[in-house]
Structures are given as C-alpha cells and as structure tokens.
C-alpha positions in Angstrom: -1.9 16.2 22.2 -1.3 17.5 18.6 2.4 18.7 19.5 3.3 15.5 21.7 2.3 13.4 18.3 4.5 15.7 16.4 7.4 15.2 18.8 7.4 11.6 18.7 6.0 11.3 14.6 9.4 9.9 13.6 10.2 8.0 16.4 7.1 6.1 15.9 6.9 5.6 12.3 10.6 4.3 12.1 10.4 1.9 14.6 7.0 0.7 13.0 8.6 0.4 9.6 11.9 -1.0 10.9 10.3 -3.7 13.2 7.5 -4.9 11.1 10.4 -4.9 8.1 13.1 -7.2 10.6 9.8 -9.2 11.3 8.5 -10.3 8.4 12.3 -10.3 6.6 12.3 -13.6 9.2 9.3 -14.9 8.2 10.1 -15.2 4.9 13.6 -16.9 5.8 12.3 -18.9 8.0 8.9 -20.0 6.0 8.2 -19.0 2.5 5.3 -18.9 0.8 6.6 -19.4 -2.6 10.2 -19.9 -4.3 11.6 -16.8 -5.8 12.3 -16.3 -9.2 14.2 -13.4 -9.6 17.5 -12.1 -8.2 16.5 -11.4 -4.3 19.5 -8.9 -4.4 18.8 -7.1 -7.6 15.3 -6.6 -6.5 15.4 -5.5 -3.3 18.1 -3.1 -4.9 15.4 -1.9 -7.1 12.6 -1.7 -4.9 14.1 -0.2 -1.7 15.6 2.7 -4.1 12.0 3.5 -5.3 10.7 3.6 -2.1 13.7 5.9 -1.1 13.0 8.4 -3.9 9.5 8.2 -3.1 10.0 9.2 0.3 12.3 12.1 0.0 10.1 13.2 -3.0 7.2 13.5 -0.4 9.5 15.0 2.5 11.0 17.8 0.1 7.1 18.6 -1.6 4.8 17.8 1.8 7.5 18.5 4.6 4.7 19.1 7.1 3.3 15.2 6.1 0.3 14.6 6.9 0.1 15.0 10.6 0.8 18.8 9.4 -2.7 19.4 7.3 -4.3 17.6 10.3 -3.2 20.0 13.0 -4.1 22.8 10.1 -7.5 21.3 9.2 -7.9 20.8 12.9 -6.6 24.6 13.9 -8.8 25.8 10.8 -12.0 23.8 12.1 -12.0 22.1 8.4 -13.8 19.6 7.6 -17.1 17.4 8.4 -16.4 16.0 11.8 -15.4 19.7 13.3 -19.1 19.9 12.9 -20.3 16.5 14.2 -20.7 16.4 18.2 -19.5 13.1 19.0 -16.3 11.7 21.1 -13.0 11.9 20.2 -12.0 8.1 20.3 -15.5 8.0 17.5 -13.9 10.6 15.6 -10.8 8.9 15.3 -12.1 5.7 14.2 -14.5 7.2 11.9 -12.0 8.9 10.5 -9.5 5.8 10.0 -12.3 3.9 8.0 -12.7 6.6 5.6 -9.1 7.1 5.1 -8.7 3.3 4.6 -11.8 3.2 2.1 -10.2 6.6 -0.1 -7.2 4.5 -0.6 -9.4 1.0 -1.7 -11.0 3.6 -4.0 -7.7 5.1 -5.5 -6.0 2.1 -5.6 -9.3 1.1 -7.8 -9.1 4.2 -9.8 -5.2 3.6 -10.8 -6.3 0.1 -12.1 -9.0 1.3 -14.4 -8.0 5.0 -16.0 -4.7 4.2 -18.8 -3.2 7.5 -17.1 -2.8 6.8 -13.7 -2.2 3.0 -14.5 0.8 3.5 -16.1 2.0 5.2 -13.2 0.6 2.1 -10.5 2.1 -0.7 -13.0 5.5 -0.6 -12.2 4.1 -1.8 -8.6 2.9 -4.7 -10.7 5.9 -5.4 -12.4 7.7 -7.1 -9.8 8.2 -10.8 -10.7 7.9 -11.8 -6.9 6.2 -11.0 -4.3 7.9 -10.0 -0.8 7.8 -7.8 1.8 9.7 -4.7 -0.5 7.3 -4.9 -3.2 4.8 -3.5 -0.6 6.5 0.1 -0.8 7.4 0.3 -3.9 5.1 2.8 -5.7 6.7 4.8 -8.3 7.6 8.7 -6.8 4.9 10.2 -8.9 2.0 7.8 -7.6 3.2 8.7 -3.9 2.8 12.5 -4.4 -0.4 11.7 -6.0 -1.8 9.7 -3.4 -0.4 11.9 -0.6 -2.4 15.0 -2.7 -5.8 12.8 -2.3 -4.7 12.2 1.4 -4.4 15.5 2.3 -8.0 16.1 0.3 -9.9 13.5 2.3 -7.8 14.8 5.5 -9.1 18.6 4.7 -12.5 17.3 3.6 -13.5 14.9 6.6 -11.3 17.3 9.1 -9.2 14.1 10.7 -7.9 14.1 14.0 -4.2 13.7 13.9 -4.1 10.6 16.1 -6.2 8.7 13.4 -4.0 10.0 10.6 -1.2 8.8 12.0 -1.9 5.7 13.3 -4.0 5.4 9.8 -0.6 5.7 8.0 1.9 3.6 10.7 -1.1 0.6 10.3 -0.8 1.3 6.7 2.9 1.0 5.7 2.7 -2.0 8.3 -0.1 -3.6 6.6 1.6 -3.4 3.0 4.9 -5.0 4.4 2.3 -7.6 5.7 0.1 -8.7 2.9 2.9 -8.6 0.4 5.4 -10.3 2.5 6.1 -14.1 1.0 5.4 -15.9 4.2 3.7 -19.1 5.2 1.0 -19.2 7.4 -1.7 -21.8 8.9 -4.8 -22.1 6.3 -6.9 -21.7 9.1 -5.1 -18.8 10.9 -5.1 -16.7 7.3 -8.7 -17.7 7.4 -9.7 -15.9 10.6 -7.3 -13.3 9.9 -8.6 -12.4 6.5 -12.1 -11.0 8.2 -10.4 -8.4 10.0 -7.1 -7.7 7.7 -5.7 -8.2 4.3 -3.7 -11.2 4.7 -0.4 -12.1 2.6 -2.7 -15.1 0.6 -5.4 -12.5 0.3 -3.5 -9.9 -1.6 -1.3 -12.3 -3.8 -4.2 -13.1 -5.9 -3.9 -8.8 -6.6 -0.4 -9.6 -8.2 -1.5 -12.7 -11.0 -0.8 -12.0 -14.4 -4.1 -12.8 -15.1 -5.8 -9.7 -15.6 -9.2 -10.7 -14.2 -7.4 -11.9 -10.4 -5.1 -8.1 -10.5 -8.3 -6.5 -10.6 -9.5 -7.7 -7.9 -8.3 -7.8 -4.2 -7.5 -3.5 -3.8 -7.9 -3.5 0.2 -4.5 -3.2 1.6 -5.7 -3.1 5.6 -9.1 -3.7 5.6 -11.1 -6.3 3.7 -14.0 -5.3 4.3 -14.3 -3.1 1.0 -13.7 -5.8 -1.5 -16.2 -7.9 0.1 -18.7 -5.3 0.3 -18.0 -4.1 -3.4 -17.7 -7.1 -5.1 -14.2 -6.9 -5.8 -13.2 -10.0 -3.4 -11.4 -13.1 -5.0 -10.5 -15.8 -2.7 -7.9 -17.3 -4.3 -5.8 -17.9 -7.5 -7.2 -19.9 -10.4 -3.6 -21.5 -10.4 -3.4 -21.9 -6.9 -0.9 -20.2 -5.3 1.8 -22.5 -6.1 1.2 -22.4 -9.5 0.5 -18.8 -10.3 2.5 -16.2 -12.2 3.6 -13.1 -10.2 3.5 -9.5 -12.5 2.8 -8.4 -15.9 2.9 -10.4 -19.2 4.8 -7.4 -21.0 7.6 -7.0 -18.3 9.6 -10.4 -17.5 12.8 -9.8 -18.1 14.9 -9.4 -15.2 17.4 -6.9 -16.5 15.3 -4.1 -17.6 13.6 -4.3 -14.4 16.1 -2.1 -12.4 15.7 0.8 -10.5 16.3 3.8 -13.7 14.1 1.4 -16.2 11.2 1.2 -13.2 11.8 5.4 -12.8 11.0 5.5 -16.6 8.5 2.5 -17.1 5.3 5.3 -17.2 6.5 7.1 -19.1 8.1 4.3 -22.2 6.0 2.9 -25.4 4.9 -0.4 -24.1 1.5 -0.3 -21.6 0.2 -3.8 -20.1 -3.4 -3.4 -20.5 -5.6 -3.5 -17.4 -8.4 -5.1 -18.6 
C-alpha cells in the first residue's frame, strides 16, 4: 500500500493542485465575490513565486515529504495509534482530524507570538483575496509548519493514506476558501458545517484586528466553533470590508523580493 501511494504521490497531488487551481480560476471569472483592487498580474506574480520558493525550499530540506516520515514512523512502529487496536480506515480518519486540528492550532499560535507572526503576516498582506493568496506562506513558515507536521506525524504514528490525502484536501481547501468566488447564501450556509467556505475565511483577512483573529480553520470548521474563535461574518459586510494589513497598502512594495524580506524589515502590524 505504502509503495503504490509513493508511486502515484505526484501524480496525485499535481492533478489535485492543477484541477482545483483551473476550477476555481473560472469561478472567479465567471462570478466574483468582490472587485479587485490590486494589479491581478503583479500579484499573482508575487504570490505564485512565494509559493514556488516555498515548495522547492521544502523539496531540497524534506525530499522524502511527508508521506516519507509516515512509511518511517509506520516501519519504526512510532507513534500512538501503532499501539491502539482499531481498523485501518479508523486510523486514518483519526489521524486526518488531528492533523487538521495541529494546523488550526499553529495557524493560532503564528497569530499570537510577535516571532512567528512576522513570519505568517506577509500571508496577510495581500490586498485581495483570490485563489493564489491561499499558498502563499512565506518559505520559512512552510519549513516550519512541515517541522510541526512531521512532529504530530511521528507523535500520533499516521498512516500514510491519511497523510496524504490530509495534505491533497489541504492545499485544495486553501485554493477554496480563499478563492474570490460567489456562491448561493444558502449553499455557503450548508457548506460552512462541514468545510471552511470562501465567506467563512474572508472575515480571517479584515484589517480589523479583532475579525483576523478569528476564523483559523482552513478545512474544517469545526475547531473555531468549538473554541470560540468562530466569527460569522464581517462588521463591514463583505462588500464593504478592507482586505490585509493597515501598515502594508501600497502596491509596489508588495512584490515578490519585499514579501521575501517583510519578517525580517523594521515595521510589524500588531496582532492584537
């Protein structure tokens, strides 16, 4: 099982990424949420070169990805669920939720401690909100989060079905939620029990401190309900909201070296 994932990993997560990117690329075409207010070319520019550093950053530091410390943890008999008698298909959903909850968790964490917030606010910094601004993550957040990964993958001992499908529904999910599309009021209504849904998550990208600090599931929604950290909807509406951070609005220093080196300037949007 563990080398017939492995032989198909890529195939799998490039026509994931690929089809849900074409997809929801239409979507916003064909029925936008919102007008944009920035330079679709320059951003997409921007984003889609973070989220290629990003990648090959993780490829040349974790080439076995994390399929690999599955199969190890699963060859080592690591973790808590080599030692709980239960079915496979149990295993791999438990295994999914607690994956999904460790990133709700980080992604909390990076909003609240200065350090790893400077490294999570160039996410934030995008003046729209589309489909591209759900990968990019500055390089050094993604080797941090793939480090915690591989920690709860070691710690839990995760079958390497759920990680992968954990991370194809994942990168699918962001597209998703941070795509600019329209949908039905009472579609994102049903939709929003089981999934983070695009209005869902746009209340996570306000300018107003209280609304980005709230809203950290990026699959399931279950967390932020459950944790108190569930906001319906924007103050403003989502019309008449503000997309990113009150310290970065201008478009120019927004490109791909200045969002490289935004951690790492002077100027810090606080986070609460």
């Amino acid at each position: 099982m563990s080398n017939l994932i492995l032989q198909h990993e890529m195939l799998v997560r490039l026509g994931s990424f690929f089809g849900v990117f074409l997809l929801m690329a239409l979507w916003e075409v064909l029925a936008p949420k919102r007008s944009l207010n920035a330079s679709k070319p320059k951003r997409w520019a921007a984003n889609l070169g973070i989220t290629a550093t990003g990648t090959l950053a993780v490829r040349y530091l974790f080439s076995a990805g994390a399929t690999g410390f599955a199969i190890l943890a699963q060859e080592k008999g690591w973790g808590v669920l080599a030692l709980i008698d239960a079915p496979y298909w149990l295993k791999v959903l438990g295994a999914f939720l607690v994956l999904d909850f460790a990133i709700y968790m980080q992604h909390m964490v990076f909003h609240h401690l200065p350090l790893f917030w400077r490294l999570h606010m160039m996410h934030h910094a995008d003046l729209d909100i589309d489909l591209t601004t759900g990968a990019r993550f500055h390089p050094v957040e993604i080797l941090l989060s793939m480090g915690i990964k591989i920690g709860v993958i070691f710690l839990i001992g995760a079958p390497v079905l759920a990680v992968l499908a954990f991370e194809v529904i994942l990168n699918a999910s962001a597209m998703f939620n941070h795509s600019n599309v329209r949908m039905p009021a009472g579609l994102d209504k049903v939709l929003r029990l089981f999934l983070v849904t695009p209005d869902m998550h746009r209340v996570h990208h306000s300018v107003i401190i209280k609304e980005f600090n709230s809203n950290f599931g990026f699959c399931l929604p279950w967390w932020d309900r459950l944790l108190g950290t569930y906001r319906a909807a924007p103050l403003k509406g989502h019309q008449g909201m503000t997309i990113g951070l009150a310290k970065f609005r201008e478009e120019d220093k927004l490109q791909y070296l200045a969002l490289l080196a935004m951690p790492f300037g002077k100027e810090v949007q606080r986070n609460s």
